[in-house]
N, C-alpha and C positions, 0 to 999 in steps of 0.2 A: 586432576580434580574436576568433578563436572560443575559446571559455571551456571549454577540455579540461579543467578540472578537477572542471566541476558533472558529467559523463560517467563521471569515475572512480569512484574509493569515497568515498563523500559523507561526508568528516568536516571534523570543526568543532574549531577551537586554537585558546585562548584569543576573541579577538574573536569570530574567523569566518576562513573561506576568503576570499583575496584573490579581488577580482571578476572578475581575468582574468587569463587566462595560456597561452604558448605553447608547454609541457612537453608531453610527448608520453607518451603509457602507459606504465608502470613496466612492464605484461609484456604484449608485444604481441597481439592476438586471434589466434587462429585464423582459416585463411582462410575464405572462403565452401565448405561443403562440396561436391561435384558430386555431383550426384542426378540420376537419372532421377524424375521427379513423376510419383506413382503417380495425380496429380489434380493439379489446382485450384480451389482457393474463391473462388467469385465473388463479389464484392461485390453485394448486394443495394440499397445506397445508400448516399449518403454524402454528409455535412454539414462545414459548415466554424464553428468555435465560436471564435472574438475570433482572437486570435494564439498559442495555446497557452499553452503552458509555456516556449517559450524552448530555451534551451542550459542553464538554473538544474535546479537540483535540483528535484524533486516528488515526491510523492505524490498527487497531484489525479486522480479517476477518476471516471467518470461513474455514477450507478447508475438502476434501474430500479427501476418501482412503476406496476402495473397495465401498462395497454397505454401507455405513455409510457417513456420513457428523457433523463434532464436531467443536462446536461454542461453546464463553466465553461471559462473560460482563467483564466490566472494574472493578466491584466490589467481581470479584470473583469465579463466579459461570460459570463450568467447566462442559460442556454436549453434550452427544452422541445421534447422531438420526438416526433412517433408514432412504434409504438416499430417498427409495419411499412412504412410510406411513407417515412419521414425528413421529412415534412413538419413545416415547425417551426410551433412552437403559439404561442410567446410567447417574448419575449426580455428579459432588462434589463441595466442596463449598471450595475455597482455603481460604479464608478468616479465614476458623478454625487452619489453620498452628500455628506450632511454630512462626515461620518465620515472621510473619503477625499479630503476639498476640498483638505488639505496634503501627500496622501502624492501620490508619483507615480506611485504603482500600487494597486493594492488587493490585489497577491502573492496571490491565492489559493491555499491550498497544499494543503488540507486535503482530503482526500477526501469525495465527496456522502454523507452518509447520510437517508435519506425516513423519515418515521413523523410520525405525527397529523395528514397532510394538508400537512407542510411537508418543507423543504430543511433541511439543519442540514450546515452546515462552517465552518472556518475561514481565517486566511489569517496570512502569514510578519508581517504588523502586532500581530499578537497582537489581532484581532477575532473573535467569532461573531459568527455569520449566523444567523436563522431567516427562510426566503425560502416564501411560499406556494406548493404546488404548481397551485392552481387558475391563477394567471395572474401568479405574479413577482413580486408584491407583496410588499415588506421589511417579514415583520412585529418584529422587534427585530432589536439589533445590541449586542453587550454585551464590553468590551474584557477582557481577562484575561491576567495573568503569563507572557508569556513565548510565542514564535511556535507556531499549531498547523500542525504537520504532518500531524497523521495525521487520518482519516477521526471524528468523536464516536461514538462509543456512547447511543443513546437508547432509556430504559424508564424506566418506573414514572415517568413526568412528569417525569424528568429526562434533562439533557445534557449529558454526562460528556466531556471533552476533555482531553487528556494534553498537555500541552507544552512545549518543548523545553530549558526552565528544568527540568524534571522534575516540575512541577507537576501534579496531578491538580484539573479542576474541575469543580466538578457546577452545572449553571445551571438554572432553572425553564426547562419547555419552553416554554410559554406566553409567559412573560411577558421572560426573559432575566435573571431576578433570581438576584444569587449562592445559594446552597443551601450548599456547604461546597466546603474549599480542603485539601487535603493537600500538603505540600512534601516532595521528598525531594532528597537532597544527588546532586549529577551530581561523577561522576572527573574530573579535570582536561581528559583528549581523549574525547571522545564522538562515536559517527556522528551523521550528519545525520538522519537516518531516527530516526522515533517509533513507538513500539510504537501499532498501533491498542488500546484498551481494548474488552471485547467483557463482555457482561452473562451470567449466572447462578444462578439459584435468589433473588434479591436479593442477589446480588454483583458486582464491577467485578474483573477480572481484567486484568493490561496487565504488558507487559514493560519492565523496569527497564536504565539504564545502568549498574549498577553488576554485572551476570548474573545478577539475583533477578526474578524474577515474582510482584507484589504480588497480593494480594485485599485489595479494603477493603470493609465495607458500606456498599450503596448508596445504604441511607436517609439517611448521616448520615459516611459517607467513616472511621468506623474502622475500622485497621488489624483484619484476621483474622488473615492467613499472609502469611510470603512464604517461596518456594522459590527453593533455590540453584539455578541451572540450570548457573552456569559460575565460576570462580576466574578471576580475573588470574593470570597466568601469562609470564613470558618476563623480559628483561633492558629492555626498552624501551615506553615507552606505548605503544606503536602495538600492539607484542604482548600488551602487557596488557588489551587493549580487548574485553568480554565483554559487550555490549548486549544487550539480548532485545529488537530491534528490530521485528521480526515477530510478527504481529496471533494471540493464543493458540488453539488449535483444539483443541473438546470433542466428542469422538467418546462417546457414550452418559456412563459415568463413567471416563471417560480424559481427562487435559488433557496438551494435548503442546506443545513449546515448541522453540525453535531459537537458540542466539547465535554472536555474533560474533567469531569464535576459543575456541569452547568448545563445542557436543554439543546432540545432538536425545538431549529426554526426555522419559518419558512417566510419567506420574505419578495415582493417584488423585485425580479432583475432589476428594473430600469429607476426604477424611483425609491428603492430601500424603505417601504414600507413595509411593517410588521402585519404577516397574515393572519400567524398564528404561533404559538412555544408551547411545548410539553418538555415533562420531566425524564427525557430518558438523557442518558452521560454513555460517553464513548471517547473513542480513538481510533476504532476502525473503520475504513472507506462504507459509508452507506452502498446499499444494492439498490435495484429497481427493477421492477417491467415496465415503467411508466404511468401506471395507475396506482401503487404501492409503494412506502421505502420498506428495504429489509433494516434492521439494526442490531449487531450484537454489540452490544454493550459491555461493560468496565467489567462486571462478574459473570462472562459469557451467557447471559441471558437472550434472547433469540425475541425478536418482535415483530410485527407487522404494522404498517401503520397509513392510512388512507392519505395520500399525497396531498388533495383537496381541501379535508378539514381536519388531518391532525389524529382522527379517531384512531384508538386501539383496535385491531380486527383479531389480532389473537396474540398471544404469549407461549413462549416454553422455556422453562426454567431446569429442564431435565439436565441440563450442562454445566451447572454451577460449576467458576472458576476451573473449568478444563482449558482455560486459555484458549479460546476459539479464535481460527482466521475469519476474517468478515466473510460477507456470504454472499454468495452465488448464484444468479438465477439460472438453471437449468432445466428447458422445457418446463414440465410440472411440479418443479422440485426446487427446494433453496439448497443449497449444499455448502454448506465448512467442514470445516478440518480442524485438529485439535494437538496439543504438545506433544501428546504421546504417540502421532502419525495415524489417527482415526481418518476417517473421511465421514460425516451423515448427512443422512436424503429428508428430509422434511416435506411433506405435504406442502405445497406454496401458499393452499388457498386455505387450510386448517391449520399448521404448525405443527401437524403428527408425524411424532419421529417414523419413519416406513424401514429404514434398511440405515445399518455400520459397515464397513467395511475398513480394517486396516491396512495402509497405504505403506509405511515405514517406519520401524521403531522407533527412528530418531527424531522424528514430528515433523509436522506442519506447522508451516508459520506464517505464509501470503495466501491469500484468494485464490481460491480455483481461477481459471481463464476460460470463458468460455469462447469457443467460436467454431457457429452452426452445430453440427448435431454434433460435438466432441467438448469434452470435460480436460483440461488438460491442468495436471496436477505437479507443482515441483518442490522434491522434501529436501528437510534438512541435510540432509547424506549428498545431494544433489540429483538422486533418480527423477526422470520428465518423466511424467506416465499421462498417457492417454486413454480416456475410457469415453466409452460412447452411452448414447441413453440408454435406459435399464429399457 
């Protein structure tokens, strides 16, 4: 039975989401737009990495580090590619761990993060990984409180994981030995979606389910600050629901943040003063070129918005609820992707849709990856595809 529900707004009551179900969208997509295609993006190559992700919820994205590009599936299967040939280097299959002998999957959830020569993510078991980039060799595996979703934050020899208990955990990078453990209390209905934690001056920055966006220091996990970004609000949990699910983005000393039924802020790094708030709500990682955020928003609506002071520069609403992955800045283009395995090109500097292209019937679900002139795209099914600018 296909599981429409890991599709929709991925929240989590009490247990969890039941594991399947026949319900059909609460507000149905917009159609396929019709465009004349000012272009087409070619796929320059394209690999196929375990069985993906499924129909299940993810966050799992491939990243880059030198001339290589290393993508996972959610059932285990751990591989390195050139990152211009798509020739694959080395593969493993985590699934044959000790660690993994009793599970039936090894859920990889977590997004790839690379630094010191390894791999570092997690997975919905509530395990890290440190996976060598030289050739896939598992050099630790260290289990920790509560499933990781979101992509680790690593610096200063450590590897900082946020998970979905609301835990913050800092691991030796080396070696996978605990370092310190911050707990924070999670609302009763929480999304599915984890804030990535992202590093600063020796600070860990991440967004809270409760509408606050923590700082702790990174040496040793105490609290500094945390800022309000959003209140509960409304007569019902679901509308009370104010996650700062998306990954915090530091433009020079600006930290800007986005929740869920609550407002994009932008706030002084060092002193947590209020610059500016507008009314847009989200859960996807904000984009940038550094003079603009990108935002797709709760009902895939598409925005621009001046870094500086907050102004709207354009909108497109042409996406209603097609479930869009957050966006991409590519050379002159924003680019997401959609349920149904779309990919579109957007104007960066007007919002006009230019070019579609479908990537995979089984959809999109994470961010393009950009790095340099290549677009690198990975669907549900599990196909890597690489395309270069139009």
């Amino acid at each position: 039975m296909a599981n429409h529900l890991m599709r929709m707004l991925p929240l989590v009551l009490g247990l969890g989401l039941a594991a399947c179900s026949s319900q059909e969208p609460v507000a149905p997509a917009s159609p396929l737009p019709e465009i004349s295609n000012a272009f087409t993006a070619k796929p320059r190559w394209s690999a196929s990495v375990g069985q993906g992700v499924g129909d299940f919820y993810s966050q799992l994205r491939p990243v880059v580090d030198g001339e290589r590009i290393f993508a996972a599936s959610r059932d285990g299967v751990l591989a390195a590619y050139d990152r211009s040939s798509g020739k694959r280097q080395w593969q493993t299959r985590l699934d044959k761990l000790d660690i993994n002998k009793n599970q039936r999957s090894p859920r990889i959830s977590g997004g790839l993060t690379a630094a010191y020569g390894n791999l570092y993510f997690g997975s919905e078991n509530g395990i890290v990984y440190a996976v060598s980039q030289a050739d896939g060799e598992v050099r630790w595996t260290r289990e920790v409180p509560g499933e990781v979703l979101a992509a680790p934050a690593v610096d200063e020899g450590k590897v900082v994981v946020h998970t979905s208990a609301g835990n913050l955990v800092a691991l030796d990078s080396d070696s996978g030995a605990p370092q310190w453990l911050l707990r924070n209390e999670q609302p009763s209905l929480t999304l599915r979606s984890m804030s990535t934690p992202v590093t600063a001056g020796g600070a860990v920055l991440y967004g809270r389910a409760d509408g606050r966006l923590g700082i702790v220091l990174l040496a040793n996990g105490q609290p500094v600050r945390d800022t309000r970004i959003a209140s509960p609000r409304g007569a019902t949990e679901l509308e009370r629901m104010v996650d700062v699910a998306s990954r915090p983005v530091i433009l020079g000393d600006i930290l800007f943040a986005i929740a869920y039924n609550g407002q994009l802020t932008a706030h002084q790094l060092i002193s947590g003063q209020e610059l500016w708030k507008r009314q847009y709500q989200g859960s996807r990682d904000l984009s940038t070129d550094g003079g603009r955020l990108y935002i797709s928003d709760s009902r895939s609506h598409l925005f621009a918005v001046d870094a500086r002071s907050g102004m709207e520069l354009w909108s497109n609403t042409e996406l209603e609820n097609r479930q869009l992955t957050a966006p991409a800045v590519f050379g002159d283009h924003l680019v997401v992707g959609d349920a149904e395995g779309y990919l579109y090109w957007l104007d960066r500097q007007s919002g006009v849709l230019k070019s579609l292209q479908r990537i995979d019937s089984k959809g999109l679900y994470g961010a393009p990856v950009v790095a340099g002139d290549t677009l690198y795209v990975q669907s549900r099914s599990g196909d890597l595809v690489a395309i270069g600018q139009p």
